[in-house]
C-alpha atoms as an extended CHARMM CRD file, in Angstrom:
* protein
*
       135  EXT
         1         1  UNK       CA              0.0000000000        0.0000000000        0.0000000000  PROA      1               0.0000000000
         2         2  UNK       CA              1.5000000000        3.5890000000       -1.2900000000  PROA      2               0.0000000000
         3         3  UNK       CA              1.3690000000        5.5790000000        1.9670000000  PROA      3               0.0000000000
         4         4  UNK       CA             -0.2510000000        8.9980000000        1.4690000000  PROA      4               0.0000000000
         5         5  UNK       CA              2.3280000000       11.8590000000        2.1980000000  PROA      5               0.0000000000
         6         6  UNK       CA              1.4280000000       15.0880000000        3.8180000000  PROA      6               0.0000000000
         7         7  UNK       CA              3.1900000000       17.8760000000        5.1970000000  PROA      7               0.0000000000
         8         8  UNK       CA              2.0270000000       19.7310000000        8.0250000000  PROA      8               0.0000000000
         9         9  UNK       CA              2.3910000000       23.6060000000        8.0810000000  PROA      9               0.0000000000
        10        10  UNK       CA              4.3390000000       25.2780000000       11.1900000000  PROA      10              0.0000000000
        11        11  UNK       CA              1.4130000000       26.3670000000       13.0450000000  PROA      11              0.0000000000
        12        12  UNK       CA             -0.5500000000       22.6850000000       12.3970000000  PROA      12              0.0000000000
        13        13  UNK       CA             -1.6200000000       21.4750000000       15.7750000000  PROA      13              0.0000000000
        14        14  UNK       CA              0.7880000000       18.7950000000       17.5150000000  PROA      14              0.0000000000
        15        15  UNK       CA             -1.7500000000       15.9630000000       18.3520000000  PROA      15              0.0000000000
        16        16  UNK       CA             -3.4320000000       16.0100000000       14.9740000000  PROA      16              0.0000000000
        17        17  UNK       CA              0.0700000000       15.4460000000       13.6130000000  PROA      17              0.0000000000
        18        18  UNK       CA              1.0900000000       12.7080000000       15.5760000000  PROA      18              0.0000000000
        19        19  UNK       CA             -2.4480000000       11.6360000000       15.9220000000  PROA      19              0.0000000000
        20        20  UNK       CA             -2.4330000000       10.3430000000       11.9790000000  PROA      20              0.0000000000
        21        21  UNK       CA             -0.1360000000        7.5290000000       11.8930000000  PROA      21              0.0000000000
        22        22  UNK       CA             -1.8440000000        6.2010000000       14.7220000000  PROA      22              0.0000000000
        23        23  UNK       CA             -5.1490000000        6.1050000000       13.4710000000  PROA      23              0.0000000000
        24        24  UNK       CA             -4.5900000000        5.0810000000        9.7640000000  PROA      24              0.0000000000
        25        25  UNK       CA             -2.8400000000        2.0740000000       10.9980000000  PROA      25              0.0000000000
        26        26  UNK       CA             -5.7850000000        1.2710000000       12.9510000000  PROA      26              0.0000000000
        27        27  UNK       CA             -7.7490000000        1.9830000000        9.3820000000  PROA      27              0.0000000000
        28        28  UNK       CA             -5.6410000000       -0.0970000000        7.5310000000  PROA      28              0.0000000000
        29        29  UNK       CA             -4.3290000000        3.0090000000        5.5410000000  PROA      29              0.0000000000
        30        30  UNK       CA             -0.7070000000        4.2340000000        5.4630000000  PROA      30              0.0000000000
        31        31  UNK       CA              0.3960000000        7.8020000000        6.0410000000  PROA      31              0.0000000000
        32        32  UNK       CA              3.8460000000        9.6520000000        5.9300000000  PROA      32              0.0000000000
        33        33  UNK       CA              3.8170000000       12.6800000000        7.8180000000  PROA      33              0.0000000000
        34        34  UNK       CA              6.4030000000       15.1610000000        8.1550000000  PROA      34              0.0000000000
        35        35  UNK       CA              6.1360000000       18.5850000000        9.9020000000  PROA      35              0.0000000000
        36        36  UNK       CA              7.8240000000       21.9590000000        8.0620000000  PROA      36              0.0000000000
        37        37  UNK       CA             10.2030000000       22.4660000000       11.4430000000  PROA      37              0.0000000000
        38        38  UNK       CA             11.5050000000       18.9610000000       11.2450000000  PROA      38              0.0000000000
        39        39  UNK       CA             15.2890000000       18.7650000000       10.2700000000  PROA      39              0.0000000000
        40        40  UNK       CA             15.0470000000       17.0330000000        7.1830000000  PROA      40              0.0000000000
        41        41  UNK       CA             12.3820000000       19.4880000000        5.9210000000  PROA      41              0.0000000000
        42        42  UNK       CA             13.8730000000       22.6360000000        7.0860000000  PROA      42              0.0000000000
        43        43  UNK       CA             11.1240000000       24.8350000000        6.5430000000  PROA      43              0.0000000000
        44        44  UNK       CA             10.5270000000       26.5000000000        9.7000000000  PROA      44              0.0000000000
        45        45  UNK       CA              9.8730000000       29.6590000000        9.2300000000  PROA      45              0.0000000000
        46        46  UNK       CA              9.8000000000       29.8150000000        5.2830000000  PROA      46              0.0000000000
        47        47  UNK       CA              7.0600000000       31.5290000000        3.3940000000  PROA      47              0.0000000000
        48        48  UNK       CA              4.2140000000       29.7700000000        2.3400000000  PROA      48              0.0000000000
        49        49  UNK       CA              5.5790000000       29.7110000000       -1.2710000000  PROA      49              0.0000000000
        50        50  UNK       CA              8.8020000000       28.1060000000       -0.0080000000  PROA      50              0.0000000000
        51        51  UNK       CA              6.2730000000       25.2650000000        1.9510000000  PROA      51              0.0000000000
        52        52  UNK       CA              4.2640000000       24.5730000000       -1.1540000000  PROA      52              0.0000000000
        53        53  UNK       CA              7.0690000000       24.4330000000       -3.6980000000  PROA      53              0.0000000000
        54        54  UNK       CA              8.8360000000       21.7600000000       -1.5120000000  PROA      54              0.0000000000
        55        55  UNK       CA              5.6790000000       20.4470000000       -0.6740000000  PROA      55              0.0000000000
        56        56  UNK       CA              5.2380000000       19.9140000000       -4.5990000000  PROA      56              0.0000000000
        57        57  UNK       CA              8.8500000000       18.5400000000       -5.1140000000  PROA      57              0.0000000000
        58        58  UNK       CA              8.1110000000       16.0840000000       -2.7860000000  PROA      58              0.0000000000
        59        59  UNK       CA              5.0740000000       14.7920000000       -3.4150000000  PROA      59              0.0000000000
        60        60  UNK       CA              3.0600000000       15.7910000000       -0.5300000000  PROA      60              0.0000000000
        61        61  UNK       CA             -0.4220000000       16.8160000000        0.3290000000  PROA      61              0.0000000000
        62        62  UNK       CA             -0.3340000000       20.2910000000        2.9080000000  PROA      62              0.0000000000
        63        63  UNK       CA             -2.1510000000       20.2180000000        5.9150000000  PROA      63              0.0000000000
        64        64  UNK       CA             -2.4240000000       23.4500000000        7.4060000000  PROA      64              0.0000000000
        65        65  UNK       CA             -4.8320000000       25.5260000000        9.5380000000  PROA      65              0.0000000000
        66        66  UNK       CA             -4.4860000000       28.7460000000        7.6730000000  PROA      66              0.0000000000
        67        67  UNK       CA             -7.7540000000       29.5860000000        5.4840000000  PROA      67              0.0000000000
        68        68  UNK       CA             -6.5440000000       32.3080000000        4.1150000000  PROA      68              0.0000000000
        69        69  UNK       CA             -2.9090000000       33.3200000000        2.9010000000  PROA      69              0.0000000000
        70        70  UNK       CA             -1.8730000000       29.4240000000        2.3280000000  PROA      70              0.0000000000
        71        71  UNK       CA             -4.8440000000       28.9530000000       -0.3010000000  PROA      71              0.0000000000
        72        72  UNK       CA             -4.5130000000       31.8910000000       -2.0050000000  PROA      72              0.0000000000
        73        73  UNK       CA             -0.3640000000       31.5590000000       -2.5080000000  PROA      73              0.0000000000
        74        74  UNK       CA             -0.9570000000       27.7740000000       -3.5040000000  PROA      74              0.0000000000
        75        75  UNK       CA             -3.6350000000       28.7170000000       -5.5190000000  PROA      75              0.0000000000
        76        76  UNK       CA             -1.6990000000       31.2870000000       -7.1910000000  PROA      76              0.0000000000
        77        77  UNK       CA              1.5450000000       29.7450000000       -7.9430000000  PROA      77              0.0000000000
        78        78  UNK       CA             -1.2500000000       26.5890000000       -9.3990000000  PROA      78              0.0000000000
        79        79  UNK       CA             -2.8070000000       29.1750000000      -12.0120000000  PROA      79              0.0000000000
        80        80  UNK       CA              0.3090000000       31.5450000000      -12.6700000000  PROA      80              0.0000000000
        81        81  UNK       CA              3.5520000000       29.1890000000      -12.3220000000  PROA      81              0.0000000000
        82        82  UNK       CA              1.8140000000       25.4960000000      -12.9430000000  PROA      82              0.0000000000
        83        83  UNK       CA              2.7970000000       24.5140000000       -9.8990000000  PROA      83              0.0000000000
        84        84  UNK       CA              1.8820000000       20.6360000000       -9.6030000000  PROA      84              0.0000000000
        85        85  UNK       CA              0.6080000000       20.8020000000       -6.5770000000  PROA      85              0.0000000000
        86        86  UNK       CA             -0.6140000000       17.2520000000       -4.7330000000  PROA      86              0.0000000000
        87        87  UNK       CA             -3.1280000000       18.3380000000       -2.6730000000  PROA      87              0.0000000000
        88        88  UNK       CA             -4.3910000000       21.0380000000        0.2580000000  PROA      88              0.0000000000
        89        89  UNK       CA             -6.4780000000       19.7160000000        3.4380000000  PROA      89              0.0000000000
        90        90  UNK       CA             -7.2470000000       23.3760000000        5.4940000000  PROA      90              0.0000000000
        91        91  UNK       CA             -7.8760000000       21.9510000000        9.0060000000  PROA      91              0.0000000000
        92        92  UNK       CA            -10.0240000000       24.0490000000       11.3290000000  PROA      92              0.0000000000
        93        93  UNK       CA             -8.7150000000       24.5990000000       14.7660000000  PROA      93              0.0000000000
        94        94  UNK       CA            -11.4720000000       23.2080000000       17.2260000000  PROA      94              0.0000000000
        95        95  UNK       CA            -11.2530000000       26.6680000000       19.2260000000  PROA      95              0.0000000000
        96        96  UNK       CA            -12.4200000000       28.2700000000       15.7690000000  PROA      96              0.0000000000
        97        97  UNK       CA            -15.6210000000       26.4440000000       15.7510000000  PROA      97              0.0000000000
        98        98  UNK       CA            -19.0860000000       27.7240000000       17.1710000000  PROA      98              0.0000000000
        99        99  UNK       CA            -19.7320000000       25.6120000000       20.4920000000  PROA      99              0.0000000000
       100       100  UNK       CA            -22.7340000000       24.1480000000       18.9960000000  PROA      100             0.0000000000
       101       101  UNK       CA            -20.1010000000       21.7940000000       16.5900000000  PROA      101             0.0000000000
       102       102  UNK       CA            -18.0180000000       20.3160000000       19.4050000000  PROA      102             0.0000000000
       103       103  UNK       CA            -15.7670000000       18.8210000000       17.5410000000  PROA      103             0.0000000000
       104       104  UNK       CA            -12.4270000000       16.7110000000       18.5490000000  PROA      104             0.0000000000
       105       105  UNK       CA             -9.1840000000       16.6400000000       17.8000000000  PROA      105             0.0000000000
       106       106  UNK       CA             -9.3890000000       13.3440000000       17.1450000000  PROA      106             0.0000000000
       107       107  UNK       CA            -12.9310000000       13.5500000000       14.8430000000  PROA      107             0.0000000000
       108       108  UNK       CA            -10.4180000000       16.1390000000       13.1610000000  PROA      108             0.0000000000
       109       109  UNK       CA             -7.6090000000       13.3480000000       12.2740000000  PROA      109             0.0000000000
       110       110  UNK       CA            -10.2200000000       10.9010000000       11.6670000000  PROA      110             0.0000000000
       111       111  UNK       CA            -11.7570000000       13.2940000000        8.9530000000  PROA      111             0.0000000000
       112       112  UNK       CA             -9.1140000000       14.1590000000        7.5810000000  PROA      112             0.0000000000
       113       113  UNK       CA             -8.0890000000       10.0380000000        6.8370000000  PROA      113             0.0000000000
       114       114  UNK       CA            -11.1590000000        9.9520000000        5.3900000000  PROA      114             0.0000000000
       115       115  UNK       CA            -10.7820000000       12.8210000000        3.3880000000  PROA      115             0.0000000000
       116       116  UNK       CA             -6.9370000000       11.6830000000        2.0870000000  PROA      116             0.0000000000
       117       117  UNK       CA             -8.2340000000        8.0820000000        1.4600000000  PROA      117             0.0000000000
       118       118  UNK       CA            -11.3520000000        9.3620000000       -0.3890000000  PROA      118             0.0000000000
       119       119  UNK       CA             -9.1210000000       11.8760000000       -2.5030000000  PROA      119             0.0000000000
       120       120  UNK       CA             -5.7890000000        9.2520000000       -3.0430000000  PROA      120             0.0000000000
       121       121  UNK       CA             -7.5030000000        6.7330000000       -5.2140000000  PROA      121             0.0000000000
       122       122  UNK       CA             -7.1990000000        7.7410000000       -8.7230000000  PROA      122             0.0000000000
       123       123  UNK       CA            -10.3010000000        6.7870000000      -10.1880000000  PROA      123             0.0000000000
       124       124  UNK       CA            -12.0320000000        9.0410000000       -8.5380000000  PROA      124             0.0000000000
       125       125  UNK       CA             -9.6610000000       12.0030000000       -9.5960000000  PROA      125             0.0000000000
       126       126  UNK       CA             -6.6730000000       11.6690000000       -7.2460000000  PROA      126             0.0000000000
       127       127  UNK       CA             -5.4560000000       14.6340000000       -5.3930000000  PROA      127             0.0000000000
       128       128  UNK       CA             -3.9430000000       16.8410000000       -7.9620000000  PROA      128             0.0000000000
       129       129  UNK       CA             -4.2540000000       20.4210000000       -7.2870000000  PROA      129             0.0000000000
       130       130  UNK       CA             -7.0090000000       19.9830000000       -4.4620000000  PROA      130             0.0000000000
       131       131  UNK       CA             -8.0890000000       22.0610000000       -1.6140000000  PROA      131             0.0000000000
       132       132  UNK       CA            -10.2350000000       20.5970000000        1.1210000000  PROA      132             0.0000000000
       133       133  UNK       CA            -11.7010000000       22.8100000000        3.9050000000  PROA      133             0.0000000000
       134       134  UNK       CA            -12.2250000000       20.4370000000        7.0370000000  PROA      134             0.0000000000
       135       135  UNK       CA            -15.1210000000       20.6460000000        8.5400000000  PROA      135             0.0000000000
């Protein structure tokens, strides 16, 4: 099984990252995650165009909380640069949701497997150039 890759932006939350391997091996599903600030990345504190050009080199979907300046730069550099982009999953923080949703951190990963396995089979378009707003 070809592990789905993603790459977590600097500010993506901690247990949501570590979180994912966890429950996709529960799920029978394989995930590769890697976090900007990690050493082999070496992204921490790069712009979001340096993120999502390695992100692209690499193969790798971006997970990220930020609904605003990381969609519009990847969306950009998609449409002006043909950047081949694998994929954007923009993550809600919990804390950014009315009351009334309740929503985990771990309903978050879970969606967000579901969302990756959904989008990583082929037939039914594959990830390329993708942006997913969870929930």
């Amino acid at each position: 099984m070809t592990p789905i890759r993603f790459v977590t932006d600097e500010d993506f939350h901690g247990y949501l990252t570590e979180a994912l391997p966890r429950l996709a091996s529960i799920n029978n599903l394989a995930v590769d995650v890697v976090r900007v600030q990690d050493r082999e990345v070496g992204l921490s504190g790069e712009s979001d165009t340096a993120i999502l050009l390695w992100a692209s080199r690499n193969n790798r979907v971006v997970l990220t909380h930020d609904r605003t300046t990381m969609p519009y730069t990847a969306s950009t550099l998609v449409a002006e640069q043909g950047l081949l982009m694998k994929g954007m999953i923009v993550v809600a923080r919990p804390r950014d949701l009315p009351a009334s949703r309740n929503v985990t951190l771990r309903e978050l990963a879970e969606d967000i497997l579901i969302e990756a396995d959904d989008l990583s089979d082929p037939q039914r378009g594959g990830w390329d150039y993708r942006i997913r707003y969870l929930p």
